[in-house]
C-alpha positions in Angstrom: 0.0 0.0 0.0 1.5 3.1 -0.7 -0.1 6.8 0.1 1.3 10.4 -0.5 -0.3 13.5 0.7 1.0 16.8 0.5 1.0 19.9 2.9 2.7 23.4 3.2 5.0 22.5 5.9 5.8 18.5 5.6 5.2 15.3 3.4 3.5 12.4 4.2 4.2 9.2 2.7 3.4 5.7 3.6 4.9 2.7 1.9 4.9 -1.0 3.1 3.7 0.0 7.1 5.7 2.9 7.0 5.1 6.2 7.3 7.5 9.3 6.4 6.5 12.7 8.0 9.1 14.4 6.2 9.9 18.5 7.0 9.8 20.8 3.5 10.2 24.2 4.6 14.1 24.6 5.0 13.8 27.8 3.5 12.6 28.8 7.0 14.8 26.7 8.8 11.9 24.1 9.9 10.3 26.6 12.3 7.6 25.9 14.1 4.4 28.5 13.0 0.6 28.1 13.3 0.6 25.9 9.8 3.3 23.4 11.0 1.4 22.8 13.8 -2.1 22.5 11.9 -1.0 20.1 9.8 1.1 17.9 12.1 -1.6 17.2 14.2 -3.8 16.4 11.4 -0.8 14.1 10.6 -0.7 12.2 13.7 -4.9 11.6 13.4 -4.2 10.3 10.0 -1.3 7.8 11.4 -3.3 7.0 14.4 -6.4 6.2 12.1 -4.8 4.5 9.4 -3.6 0.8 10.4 -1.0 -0.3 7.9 1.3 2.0 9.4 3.0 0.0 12.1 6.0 2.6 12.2 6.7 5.9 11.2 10.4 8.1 10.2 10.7 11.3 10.7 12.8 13.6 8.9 13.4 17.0 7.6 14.9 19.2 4.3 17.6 21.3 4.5 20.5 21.9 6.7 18.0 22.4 10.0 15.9 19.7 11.4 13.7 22.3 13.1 15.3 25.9 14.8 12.6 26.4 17.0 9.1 28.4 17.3 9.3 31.0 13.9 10.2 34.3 15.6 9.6 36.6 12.6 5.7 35.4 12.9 5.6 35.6 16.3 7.0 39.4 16.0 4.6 40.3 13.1 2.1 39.3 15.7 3.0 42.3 17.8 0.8 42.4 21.0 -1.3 39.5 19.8 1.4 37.4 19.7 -0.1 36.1 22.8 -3.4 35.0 21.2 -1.8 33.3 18.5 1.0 31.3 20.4 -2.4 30.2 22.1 -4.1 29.1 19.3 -0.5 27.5 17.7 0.1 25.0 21.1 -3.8 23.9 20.6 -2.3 22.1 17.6 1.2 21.7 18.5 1.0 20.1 21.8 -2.5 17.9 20.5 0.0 16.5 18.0 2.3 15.6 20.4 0.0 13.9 22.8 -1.2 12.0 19.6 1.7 11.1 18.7 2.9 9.7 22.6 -0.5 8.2 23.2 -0.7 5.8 19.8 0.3 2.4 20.0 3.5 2.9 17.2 6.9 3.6 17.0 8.2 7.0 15.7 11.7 7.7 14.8 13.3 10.9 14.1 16.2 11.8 11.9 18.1 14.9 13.0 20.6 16.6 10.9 21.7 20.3 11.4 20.5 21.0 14.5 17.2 20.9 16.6 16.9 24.2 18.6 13.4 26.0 21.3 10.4 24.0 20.1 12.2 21.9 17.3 14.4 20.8 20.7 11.2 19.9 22.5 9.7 17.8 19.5 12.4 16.0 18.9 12.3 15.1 22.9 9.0 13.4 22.4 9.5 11.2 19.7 10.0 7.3 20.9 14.0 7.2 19.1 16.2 9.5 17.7 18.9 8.7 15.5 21.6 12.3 15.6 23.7 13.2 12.6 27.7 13.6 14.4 27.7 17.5 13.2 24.0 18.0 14.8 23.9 20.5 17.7 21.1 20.8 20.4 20.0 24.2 22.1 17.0 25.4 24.3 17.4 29.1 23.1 13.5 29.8 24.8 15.3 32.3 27.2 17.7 34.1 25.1 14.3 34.9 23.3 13.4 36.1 26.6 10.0 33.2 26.9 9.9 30.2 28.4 9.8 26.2 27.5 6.5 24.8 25.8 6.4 21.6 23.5 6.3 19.2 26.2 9.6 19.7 26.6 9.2 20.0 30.8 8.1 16.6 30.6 9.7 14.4 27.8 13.0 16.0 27.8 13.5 16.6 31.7 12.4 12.9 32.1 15.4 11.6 29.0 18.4 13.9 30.8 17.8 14.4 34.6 16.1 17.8 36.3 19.9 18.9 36.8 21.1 18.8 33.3 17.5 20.3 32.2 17.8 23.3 34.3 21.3 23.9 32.8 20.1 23.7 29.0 17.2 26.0 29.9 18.5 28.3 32.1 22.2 28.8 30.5 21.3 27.8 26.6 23.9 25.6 26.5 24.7 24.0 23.3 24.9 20.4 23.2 27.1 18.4 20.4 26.2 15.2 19.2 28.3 13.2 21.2 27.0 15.2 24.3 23.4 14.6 23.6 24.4 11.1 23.3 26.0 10.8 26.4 23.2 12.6 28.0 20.5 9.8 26.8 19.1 12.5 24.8 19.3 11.0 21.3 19.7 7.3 20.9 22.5 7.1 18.7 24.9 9.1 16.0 25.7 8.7 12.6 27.7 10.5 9.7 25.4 13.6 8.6 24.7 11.8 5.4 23.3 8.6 6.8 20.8 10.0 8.8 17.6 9.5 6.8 18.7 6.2 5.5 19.3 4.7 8.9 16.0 6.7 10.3 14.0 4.7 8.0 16.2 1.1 8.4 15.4 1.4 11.9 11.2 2.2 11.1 11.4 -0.9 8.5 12.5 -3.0 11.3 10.2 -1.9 13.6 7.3 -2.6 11.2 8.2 -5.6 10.4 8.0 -6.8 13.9 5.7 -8.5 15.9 2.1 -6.9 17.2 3.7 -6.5 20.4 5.9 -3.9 18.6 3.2 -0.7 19.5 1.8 -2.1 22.7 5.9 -2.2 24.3 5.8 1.6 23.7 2.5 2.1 25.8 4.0 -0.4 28.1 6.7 1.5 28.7 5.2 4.9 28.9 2.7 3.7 31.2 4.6 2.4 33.9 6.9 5.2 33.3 3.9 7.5 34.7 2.1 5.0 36.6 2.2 3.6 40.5 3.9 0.0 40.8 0.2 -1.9 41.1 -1.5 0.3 38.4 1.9 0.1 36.2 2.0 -4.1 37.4 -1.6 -4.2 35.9 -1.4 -2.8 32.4 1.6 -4.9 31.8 -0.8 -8.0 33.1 -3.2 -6.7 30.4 -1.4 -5.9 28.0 0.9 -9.4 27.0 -2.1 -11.5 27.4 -3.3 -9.8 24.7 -0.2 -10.3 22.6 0.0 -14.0 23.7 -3.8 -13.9 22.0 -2.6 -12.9 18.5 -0.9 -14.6 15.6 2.3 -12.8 16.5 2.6 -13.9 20.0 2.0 -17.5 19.9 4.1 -17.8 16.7 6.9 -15.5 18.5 6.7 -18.2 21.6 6.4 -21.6 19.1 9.6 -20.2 17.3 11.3 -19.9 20.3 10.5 -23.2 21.8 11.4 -24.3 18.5 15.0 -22.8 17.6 13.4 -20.9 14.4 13.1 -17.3 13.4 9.2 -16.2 14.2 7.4 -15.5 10.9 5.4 -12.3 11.8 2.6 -10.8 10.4 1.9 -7.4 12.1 -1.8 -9.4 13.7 
C-alpha cells in the first residue's frame, strides 16, 4: 500500500507499514508557525487512524531539522502574539499527545540542528537517530519566553532535572556526542546517513511483531504509573499479545529454535 499527501510545511508518505513525515520548509529553517502545527496534528490523526502504518520516520529538508518556534511570525504578531501562540500549542501540543499516546513507534532523523520547540519535538519522539555535526539548544530564554512543547516533561524525564535546568536556564549548546552521552538521542551517525538509517530502523520496527506498539505504551505507562496500576497494564497488556498470531508464533519459534514468521496481527 503506498499513500502520498502533501502539505505546506511536511510530506507524508506511507509505503509497506511505514510512514515518512518528512519536514519541506528549510527555506525557514523548519520553524515551528501556526501551519506546521495545523498540519502535524492532522498528521498524527491520519497515522493514528490508518492501520497499515506499524512505524513511522521522521525527517526533515535542508541543513535544519527544526530551529525552534518561527520568531519573525511571532514578531509580526505584535501584542497578539499572545493569542496566536495560544491558538498554535492547541495544535502543537494535540500532536504531540497523539503522537505519545498511539500504539506505534516514531523515529526521528536529525541533521543540522534541533533548537526551542524543534528541541522539545524531537524530545517526544520514541527514538532519535543524531547526525555527528548536529547541535542541540533550548534558546526559549535568550528569546526572553519560556519552555513549551512538552519539553518539561519528555526531555526533563530523557536527561535528569539537573542537566535540564542547565540547557534551559544557560542555553547551553549540546554536540552530538554530548546529547548522546546525556540519553538525549539514541544514537549518531555520519550527517549523510541520517535518513537512510532513520528509515532502516522504522522498516525494522514494522516488520515486527504486534507487540511492537503495545511495548511503547507499556513502557510509557509504567513510566507514569504507580507500581500496582503500572503491574496491571503490563498483566493486560501481554495477554493480549499472547492472544494474536504474533505472539504464539513468536513463543512456538522460540520453543522451537526458528526465526518467528510475523505478520503485524
Amino acid at each position: 500500500m503506498e499513500e502520498t499527501t502533501s502539505f505546506e510545511t511536511l510530506s507524508y508518505d506511507v509505503v509497506d507499514g511505514v510512514a515518512h513525515l518528512r519536514f519541506t520548509r528549510p527555506e525557514g529553517a523548519n520553524a515551528v508557525n501556526p501551519t506546521f502545527s495545523r498540519e502535524l496534528r492532522k498528521v498524527m490523526l491520519a497515522i493514528e487512524f490508518d492501520r497499515s502504518v506499524r512505524a513511522v520516520a521522521v525527517t526533515a529538508e535542508g541543513k535544519v531539522f527544526c530551529a525552534g518556534g518561527d520568531l519573525k511570525t511571532f514578531h509580526e504578531a505584535g501584542e497578539r502574539v499572545p493569542h496566536l501562540a495560544a491558538d498554535m500549542l492547541v495544535d502543537f501540543h494535540g500532536a504531540i499527545y497523539k503522537m505519545n499516546r498511539v500504539a506505534k513507534p516514531f523515529v526521528a532523523g536529525v541533521r543540522g540542528a534541533a533548537g526551542g520547540a524543534g528541541l522539545s519535538l524531537m524530545s517526544a519522539f520514541d527514538l532519535v537517530i543524531s547526525g555527528r555535526s548536529a547541535k542541540y539548544t533550548m534558546a526559549y530564554t535568550r528569546a526572553g519566553v519560556t519552555p513549551d512543547g512538552t519539553s518539561s516533561y519528555f526531555l526533563a524525564r530523557h536527561i535528569g532535572l539537573r542537566r535540564m535546568l542547565d540547557l534551559t536556564l544557560t542555553n547551553r549548546v549540546l554536540s552530538a556526542d554530548e546529547a548522546e552521552q546525556w540519553g538525549l538521542v539514541n544514537r549518531v551517525v555520519p550527517d549523510d546517513e541520517v535518513d537512510q538509517a532513520t528509515l532502516d530502523l522504522a522498516r525494522e520496527l514494522a516488520a515486527g511483531p504486534w507487540a511492537t506498539g503495545p511495548a511503547k505504551r507499556v513502557i510509557y505507562e509504567g513510566f507514569e504509573s504507580p507500581l500496582e496500576q503500572a503491574g496491571e497494564y503490563e498483566a493486560a497488556t501481554i495477554f493480549a499479545a499472547m492472544s494474536t498470531h504474533d505472539g504464539q508464533e513468536g513463543i512456538a519459534a522460540f520453543a522451537q529454535k526458528r526465526k518467528p514468521e510475523f505478520r503485524g496481527d
